[in-house]
Structure formats: C-alpha cells, structure tokens
MDTraj code that builds the backbone (N, CA, C; nanometers):
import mdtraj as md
import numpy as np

residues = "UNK UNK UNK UNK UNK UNK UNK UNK UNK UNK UNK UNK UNK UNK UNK UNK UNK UNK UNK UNK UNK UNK UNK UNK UNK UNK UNK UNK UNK UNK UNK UNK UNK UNK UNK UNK UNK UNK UNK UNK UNK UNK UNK UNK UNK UNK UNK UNK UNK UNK UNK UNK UNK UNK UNK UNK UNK UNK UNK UNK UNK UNK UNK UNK UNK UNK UNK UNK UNK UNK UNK UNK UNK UNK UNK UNK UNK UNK UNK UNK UNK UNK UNK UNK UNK UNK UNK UNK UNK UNK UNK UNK UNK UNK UNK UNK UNK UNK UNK UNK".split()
xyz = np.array([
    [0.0856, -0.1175, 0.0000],
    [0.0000, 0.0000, 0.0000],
    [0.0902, 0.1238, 0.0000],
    [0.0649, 0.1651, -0.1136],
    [0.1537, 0.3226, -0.1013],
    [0.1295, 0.4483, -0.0143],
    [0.2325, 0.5115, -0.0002],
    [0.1886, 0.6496, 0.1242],
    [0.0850, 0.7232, 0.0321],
    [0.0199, 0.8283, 0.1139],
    [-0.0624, 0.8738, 0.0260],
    [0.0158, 1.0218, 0.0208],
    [0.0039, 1.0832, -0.1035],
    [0.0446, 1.2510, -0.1177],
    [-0.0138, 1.3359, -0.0102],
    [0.0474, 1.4435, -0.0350],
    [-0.0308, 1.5682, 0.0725],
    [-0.1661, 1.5873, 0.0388],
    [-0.2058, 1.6245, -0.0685],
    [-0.2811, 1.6681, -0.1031],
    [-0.4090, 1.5441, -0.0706],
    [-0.3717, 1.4636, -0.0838],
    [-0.4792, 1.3047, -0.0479],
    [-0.5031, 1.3357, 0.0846],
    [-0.3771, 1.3415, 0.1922],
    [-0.4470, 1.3551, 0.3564],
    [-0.4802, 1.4142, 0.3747],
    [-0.4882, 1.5795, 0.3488],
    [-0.5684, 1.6717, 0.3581],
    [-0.6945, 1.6450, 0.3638],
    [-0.7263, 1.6126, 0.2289],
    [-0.8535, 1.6124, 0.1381],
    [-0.9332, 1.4853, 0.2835],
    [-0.8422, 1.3809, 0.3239],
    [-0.8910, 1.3131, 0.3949],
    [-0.8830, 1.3242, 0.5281],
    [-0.8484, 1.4219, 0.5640],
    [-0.8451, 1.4738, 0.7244],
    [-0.9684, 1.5431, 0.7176],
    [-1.0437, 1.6244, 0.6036],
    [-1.1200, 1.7087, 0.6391],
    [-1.2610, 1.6709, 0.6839],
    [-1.2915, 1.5586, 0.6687],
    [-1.4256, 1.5047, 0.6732],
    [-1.3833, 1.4116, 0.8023],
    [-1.2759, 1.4397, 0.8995],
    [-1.2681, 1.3661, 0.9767],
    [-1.2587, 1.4288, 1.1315],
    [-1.3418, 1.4712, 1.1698],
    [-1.3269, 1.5843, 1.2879],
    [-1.2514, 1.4990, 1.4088],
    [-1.1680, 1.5859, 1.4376],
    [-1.0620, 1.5813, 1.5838],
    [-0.9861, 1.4638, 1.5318],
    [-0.9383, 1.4368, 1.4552],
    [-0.8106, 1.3839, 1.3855],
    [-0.6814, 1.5188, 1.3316],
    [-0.6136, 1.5090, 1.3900],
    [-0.5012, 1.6068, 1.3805],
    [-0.3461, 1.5818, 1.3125],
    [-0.3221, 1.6192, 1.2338],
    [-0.1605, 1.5810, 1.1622],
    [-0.0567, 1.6033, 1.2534],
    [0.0172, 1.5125, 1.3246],
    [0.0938, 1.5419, 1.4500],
    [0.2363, 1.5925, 1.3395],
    [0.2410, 1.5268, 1.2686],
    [0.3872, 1.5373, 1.1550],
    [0.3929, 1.4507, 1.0312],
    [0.5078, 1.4495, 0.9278],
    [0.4542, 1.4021, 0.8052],
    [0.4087, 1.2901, 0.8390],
    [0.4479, 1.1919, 0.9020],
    [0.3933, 1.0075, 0.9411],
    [0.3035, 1.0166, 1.0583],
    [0.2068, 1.1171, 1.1270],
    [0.1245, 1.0497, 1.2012],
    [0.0416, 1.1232, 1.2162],
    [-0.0765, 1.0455, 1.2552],
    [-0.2066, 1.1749, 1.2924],
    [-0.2424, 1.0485, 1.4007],
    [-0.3351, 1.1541, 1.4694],
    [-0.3647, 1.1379, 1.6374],
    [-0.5038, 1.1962, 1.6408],
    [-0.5511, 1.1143, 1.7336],
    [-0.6824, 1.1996, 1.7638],
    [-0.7099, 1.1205, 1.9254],
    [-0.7873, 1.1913, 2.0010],
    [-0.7514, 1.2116, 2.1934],
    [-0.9320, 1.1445, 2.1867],
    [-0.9896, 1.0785, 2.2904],
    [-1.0741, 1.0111, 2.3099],
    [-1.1137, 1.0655, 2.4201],
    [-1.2230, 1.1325, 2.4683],
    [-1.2276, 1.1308, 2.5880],
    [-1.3343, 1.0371, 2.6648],
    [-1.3529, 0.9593, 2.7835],
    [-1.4346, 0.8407, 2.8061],
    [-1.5204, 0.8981, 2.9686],
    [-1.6425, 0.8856, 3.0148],
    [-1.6351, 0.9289, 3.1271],
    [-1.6195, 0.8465, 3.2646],
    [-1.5675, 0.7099, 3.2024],
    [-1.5130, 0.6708, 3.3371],
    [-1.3658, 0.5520, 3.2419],
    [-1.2718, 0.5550, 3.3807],
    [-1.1790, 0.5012, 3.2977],
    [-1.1900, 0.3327, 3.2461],
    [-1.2673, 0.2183, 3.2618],
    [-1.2645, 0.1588, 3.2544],
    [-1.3467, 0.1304, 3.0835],
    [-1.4561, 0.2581, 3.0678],
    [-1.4760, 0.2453, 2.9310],
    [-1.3653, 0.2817, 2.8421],
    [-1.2629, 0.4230, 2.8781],
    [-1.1313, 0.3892, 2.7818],
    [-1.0642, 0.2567, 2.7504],
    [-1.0439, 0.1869, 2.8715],
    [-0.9821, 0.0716, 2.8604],
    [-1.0966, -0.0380, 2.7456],
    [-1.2039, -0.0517, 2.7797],
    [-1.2809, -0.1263, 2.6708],
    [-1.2282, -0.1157, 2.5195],
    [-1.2601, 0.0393, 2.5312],
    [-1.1993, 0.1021, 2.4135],
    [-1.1289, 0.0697, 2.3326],
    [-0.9467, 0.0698, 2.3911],
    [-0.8616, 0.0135, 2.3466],
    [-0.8680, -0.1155, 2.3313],
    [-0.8882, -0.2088, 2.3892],
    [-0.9212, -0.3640, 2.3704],
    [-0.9753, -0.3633, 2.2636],
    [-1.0971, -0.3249, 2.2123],
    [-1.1736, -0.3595, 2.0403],
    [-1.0977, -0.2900, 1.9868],
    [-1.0083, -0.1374, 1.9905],
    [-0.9364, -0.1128, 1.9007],
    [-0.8096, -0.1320, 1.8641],
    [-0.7920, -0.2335, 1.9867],
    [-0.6348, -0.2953, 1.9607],
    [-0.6607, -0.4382, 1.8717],
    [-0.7780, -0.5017, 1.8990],
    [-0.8991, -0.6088, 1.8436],
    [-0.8747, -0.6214, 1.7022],
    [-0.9283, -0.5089, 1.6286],
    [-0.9735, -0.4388, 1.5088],
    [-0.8507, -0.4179, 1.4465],
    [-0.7537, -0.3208, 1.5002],
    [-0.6020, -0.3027, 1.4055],
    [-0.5408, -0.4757, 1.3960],
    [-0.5674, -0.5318, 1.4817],
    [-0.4857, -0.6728, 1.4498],
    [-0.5390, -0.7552, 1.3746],
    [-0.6489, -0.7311, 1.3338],
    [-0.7372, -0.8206, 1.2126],
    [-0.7132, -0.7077, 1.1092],
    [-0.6592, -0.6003, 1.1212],
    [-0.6278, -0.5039, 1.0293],
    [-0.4595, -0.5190, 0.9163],
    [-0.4244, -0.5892, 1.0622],
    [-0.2885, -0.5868, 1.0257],
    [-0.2029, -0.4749, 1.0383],
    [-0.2465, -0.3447, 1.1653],
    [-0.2095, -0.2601, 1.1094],
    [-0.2248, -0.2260, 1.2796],
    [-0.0817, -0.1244, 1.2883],
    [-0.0945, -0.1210, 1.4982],
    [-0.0719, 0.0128, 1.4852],
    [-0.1344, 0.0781, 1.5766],
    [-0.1234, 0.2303, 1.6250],
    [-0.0479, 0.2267, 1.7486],
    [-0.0196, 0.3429, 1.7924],
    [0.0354, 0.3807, 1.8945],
    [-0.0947, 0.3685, 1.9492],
    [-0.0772, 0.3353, 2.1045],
    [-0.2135, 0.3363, 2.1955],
    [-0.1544, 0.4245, 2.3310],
    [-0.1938, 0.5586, 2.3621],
    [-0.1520, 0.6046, 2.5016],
    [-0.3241, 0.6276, 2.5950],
    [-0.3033, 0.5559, 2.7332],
    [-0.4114, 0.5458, 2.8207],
    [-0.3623, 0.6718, 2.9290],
    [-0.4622, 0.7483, 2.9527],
    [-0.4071, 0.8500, 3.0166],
    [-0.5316, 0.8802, 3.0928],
    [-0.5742, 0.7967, 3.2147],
    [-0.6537, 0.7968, 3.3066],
    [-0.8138, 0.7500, 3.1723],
    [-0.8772, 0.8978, 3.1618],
    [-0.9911, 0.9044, 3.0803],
    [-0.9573, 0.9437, 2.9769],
    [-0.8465, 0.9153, 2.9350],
    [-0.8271, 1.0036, 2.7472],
    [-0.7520, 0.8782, 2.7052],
    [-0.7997, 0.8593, 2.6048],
    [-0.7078, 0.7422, 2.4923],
    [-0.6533, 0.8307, 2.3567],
    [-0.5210, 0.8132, 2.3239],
    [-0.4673, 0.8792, 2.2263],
    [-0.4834, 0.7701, 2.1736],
    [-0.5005, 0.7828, 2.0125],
    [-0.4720, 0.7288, 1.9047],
    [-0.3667, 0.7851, 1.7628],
    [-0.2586, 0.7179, 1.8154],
    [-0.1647, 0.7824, 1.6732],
    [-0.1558, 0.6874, 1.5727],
    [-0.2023, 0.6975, 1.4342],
    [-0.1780, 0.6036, 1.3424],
    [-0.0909, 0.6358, 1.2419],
    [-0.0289, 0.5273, 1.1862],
    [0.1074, 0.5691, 1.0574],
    [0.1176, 0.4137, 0.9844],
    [0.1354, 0.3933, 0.8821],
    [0.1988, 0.2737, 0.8180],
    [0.3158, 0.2408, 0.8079],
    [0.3547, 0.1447, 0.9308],
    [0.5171, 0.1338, 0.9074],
    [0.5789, 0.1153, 0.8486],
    [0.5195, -0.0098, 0.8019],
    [0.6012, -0.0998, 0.6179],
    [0.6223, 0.0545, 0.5341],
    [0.5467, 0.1244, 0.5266],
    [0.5240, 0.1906, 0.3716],
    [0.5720, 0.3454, 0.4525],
    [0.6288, 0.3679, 0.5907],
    [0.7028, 0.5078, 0.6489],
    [0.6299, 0.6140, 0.5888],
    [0.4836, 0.5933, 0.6236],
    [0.3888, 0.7200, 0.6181],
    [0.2533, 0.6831, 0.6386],
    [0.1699, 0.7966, 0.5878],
    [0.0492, 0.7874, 0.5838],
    [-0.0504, 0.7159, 0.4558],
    [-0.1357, 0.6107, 0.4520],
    [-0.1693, 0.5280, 0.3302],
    [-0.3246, 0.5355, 0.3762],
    [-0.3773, 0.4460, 0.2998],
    [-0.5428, 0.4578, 0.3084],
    [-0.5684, 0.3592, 0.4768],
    [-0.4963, 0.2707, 0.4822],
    [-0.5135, 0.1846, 0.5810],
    [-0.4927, 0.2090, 0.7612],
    [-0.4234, 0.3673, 0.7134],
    [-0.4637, 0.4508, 0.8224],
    [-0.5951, 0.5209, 0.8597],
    [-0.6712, 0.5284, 0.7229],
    [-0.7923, 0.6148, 0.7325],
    [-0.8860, 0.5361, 0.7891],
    [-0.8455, 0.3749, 0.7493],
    [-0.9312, 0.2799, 0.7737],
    [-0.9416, 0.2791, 0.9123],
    [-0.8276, 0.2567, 0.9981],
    [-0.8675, 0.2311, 1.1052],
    [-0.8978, 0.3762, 1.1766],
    [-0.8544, 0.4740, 1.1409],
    [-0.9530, 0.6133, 1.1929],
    [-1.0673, 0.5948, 1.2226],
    [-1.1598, 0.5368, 1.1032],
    [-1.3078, 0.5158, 1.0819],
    [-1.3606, 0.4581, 1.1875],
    [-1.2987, 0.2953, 1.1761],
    [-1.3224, 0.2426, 1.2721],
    [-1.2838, 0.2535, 1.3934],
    [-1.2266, 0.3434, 1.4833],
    [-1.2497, 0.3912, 1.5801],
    [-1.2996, 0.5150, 1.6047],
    [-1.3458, 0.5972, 1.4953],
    [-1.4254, 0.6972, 1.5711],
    [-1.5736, 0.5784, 1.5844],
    [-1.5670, 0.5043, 1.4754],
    [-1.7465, 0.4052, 1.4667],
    [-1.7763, 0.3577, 1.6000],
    [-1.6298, 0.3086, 1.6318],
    [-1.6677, 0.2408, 1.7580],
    [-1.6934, 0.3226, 1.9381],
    [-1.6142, 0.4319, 1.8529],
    [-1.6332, 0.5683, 1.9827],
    [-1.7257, 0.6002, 1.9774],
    [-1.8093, 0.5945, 1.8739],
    [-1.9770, 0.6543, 1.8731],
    [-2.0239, 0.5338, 1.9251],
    [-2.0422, 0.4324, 1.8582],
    [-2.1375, 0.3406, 1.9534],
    [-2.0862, 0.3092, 2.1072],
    [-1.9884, 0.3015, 2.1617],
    [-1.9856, 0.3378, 2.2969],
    [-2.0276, 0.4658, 2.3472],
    [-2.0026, 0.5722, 2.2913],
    [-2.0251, 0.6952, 2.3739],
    [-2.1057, 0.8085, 2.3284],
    [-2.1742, 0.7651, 2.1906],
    [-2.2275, 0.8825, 2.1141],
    [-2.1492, 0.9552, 2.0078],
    [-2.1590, 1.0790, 1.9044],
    [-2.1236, 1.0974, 1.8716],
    [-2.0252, 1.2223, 1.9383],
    [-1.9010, 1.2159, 1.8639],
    [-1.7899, 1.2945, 1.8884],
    [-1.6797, 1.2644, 1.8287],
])
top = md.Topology()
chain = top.add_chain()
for i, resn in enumerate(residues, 1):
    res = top.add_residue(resn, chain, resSeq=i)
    for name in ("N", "CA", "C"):
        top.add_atom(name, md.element.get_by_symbol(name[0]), res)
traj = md.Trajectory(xyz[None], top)
C-alpha cells in the first residue's frame, strides 16, 4: 500500500473531525471516556480491530483520554489503511459513547 500525497491527507483529514496531523507520518486523535474503565474497553476492540487489520497504532491510556496515533510502518507514512482504522475507531467511539 503506497503512502498517500499531501494533497490526499488533507482532502482526507477534512471530513474527519478531531483527527489532527501530528507530523509528516502520524495523525492522532484524543478520546475522551467518562469513566476510565470504558477507555480501557476502548482500546481492547481497538487494539482487536487493528490486528485483524494488520495494522498497529500507537495506543496512550491517560486515566480518561485514549490517544490514538496512526502511521503505516512498512510503507514510512500515511496510506489509506490509516484512514481505515480512523473510521473504525471513531465508529466504535460513537457506539460506545455517542457521537464525537
């Protein structure tokens, strides 16, 4: 899977609220949960999900906030298979917690 151009993540950051470009290889987006044991759920299906993905993010647990940083290592950037699992964890942040 090839990195994707600038102009591609852009175009695909924008329809993606509170996903943020940390630098050229990663974007991040912060979870907030209102008790800590639903963060932890959290991460479990989305650590779940990237491994049937084939594909691992950074995971930081920080009481009630879950960071999510994603990048494609094989391919040392950003590719579609990052967007993928974006999706699927904001999907799964909404059906636990609503939308946000």
């Amino acid at each position: 899977m090839a990195k994707m151009t600038e102009e591609q993540i852009q175009e695909q950051l924008a329809g993606r609220p509170g996903w943020t470009r940390k630098d050229a290889k990663w974007l991040v987006k912060k979870y907030r949960f209102p008790q800590y044991m639903k963060g932890i759920e959290f991460v479990q299906h989305t650590a779940m999900t990237a491994e049937a993905l084939n594909h691992h993010p950074m995971i930081a647990i920080e009481y009630k906030m879950v960071t999510i940083s994603v990048t494609t290592w094989s391919e040392g950037g950003i590719t579609p298979l990052d967007f993928e699992l974006m999706d699927r964890c904001d999907r799964l942040y909404g059906s636990m917690c609503g939308p946000g």
